[in-house]
N, C-alpha and C positions, 0 to 999 in steps of 0.2 A: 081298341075298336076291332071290330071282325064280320068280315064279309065274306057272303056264302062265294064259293067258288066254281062256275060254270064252267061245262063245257063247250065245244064252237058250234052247237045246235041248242045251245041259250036252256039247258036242260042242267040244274042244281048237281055237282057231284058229290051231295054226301059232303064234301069238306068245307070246311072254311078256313078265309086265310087274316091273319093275326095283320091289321097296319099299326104300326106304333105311333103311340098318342104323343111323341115328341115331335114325327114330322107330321101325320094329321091330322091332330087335334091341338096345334097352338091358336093363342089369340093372335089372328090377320094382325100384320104391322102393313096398314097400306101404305103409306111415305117409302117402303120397302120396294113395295110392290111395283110402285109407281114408279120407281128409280129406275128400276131394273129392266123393265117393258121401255122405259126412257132409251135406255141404251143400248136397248137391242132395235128400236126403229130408228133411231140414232146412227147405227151402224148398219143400218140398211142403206144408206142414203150416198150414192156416188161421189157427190160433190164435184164433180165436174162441170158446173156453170159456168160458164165464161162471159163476160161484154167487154168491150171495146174502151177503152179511157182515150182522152185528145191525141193522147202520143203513141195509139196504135190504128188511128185512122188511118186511110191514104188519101189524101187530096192535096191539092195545092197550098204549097207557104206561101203565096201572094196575099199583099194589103187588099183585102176586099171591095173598099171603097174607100173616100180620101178621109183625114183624119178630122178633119174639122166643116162647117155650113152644109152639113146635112139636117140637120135638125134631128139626128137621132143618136145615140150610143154611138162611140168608138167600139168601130171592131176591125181586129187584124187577122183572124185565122176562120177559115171555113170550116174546120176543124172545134169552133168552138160548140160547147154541151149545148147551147141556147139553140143554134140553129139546128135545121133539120139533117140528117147525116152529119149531123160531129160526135162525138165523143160521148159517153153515158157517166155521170157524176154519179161517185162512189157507187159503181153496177157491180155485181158480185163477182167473186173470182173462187179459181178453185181451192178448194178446202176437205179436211179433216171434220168432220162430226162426232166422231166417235169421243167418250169420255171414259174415265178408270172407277169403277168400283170395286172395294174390295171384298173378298170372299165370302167373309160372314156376312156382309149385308146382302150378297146375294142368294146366298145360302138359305137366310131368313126368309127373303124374296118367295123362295119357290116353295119354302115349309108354309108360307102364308097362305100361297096359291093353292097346292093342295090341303092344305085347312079349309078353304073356303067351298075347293070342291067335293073335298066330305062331308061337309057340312048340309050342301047340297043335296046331298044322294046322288051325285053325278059321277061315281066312280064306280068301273064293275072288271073284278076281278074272274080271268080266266086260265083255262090250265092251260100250260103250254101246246106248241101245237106247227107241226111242219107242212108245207105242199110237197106233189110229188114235184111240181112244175112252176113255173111262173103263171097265174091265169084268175084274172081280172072277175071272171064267175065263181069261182071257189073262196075267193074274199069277200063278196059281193053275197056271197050265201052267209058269211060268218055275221057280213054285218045284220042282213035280215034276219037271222036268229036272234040276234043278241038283242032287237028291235032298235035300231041306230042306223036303220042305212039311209036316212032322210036326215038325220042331222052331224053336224058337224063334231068329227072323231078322231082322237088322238090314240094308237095304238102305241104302246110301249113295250119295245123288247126285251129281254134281259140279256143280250149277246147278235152274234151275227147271223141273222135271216132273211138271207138273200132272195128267195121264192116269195117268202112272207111281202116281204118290202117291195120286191120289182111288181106284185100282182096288186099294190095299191096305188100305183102310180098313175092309173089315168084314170081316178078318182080324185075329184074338188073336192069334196068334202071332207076327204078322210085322207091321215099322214100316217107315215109308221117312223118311228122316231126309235133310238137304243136309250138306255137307261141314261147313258151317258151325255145325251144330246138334248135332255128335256133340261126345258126353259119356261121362265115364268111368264114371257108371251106364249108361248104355247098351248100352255097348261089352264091359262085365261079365257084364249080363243077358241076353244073348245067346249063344245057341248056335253061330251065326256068322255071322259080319259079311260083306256080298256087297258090295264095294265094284265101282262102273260104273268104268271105265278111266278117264274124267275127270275124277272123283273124285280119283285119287290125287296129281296137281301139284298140285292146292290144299291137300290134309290136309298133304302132306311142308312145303308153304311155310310155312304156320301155326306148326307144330308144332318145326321145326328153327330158329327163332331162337333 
């Protein structure tokens, strides 16, 4: 497959860039897919919930009322789940979410995800490209060019760009991720993925063992 190659005034250079049909052009394994987005919001998740069980109330260990001719239930602790301020029956506690998958299932995962957004036309390849500075207008020009600055965009680097990365930060819509850091929620959540041309020899090497 081969995509023409823009520059960051959304203007064709003459080139095009070769993606390989083993990472984007397999057939979607979504049970893959769906693993993988599993356990990345899975792992987003605190789990620090905490409630109260009987034996971390604080109230009194007095008999409440006498044990027999009331005409209602035996009860001895104020502390019990039934009444109001006692104890929460089986209330949650803190925990682990997170789950293990292994590699080629995720591997598979992310070749799915961009399969699906090739398949799209949701994918546009640019040449590389530095700031002199960090500045939230000069990224904000790239996205307008490329016509994506109203939707939601994954920027792909192929190494460290610090300018690049700190001038998309106080943009919602739009992420700068390294080659190495892209994920099949990512790649999902996104409207589309602007992969930099140096980008692409490291994603294919990753992804095609």
């Amino acid at each position: 497959m081969e995509v023409a190659v823009l520059d960051i005034k959304g203007k064709e250079t003459g080139r095009k860039a070769s993606l390989s049909d083993a990472v984007f052009a397999i057939e979607p394994n979504d049970h893959a897919v769906y693993l993988d987005v599993k356990q990345y919001l899975a792992n987003q998740r605190q789990g620090t919930h905490s409630a109260k069980e009987r034996a971390e109330i604080v109230g009194s260990t007095r008999k409440i009322k006498k044990q027999k001719g009331t005409g209602t239930a035996r009860a001895g602790s104020i502390k019990s789940p039934i009444f109001r301020g006692g104890g929460r029956v089986f209330g949650p506690r803190p925990r682990n979410y997170g789950f293990k998958l292994n590699k080629n299932l995720k591997r598979l995962a992310r070749k799915s995800a961009l399969s699906i957004k090739a398949n799209d036309k949701s994918i546009i390849v640019v040449e590389d490209f530095q700031f002199d500075a960090p500045k939230t207008r000069n990224f904000k020009d790239v996205l307008k060019a490329l016509g994506i600055e109203n939707k939601k965009s994954l920027i792909v680097l192929g190494g460290s760009n610090k300018n690049v990365y700190l001038s998309s930060r106080n943009l919602k819509t739009s992420e700068v991720v390294s080659s190495t850091e892209l994920s099949t929620y990512k790649i999902l959540n996104a409207n589309n993925i602007v992969f930099l041309e140096g980008s692409l020899e490291g994603i294919e090497s990753n992804l095609s063992k």
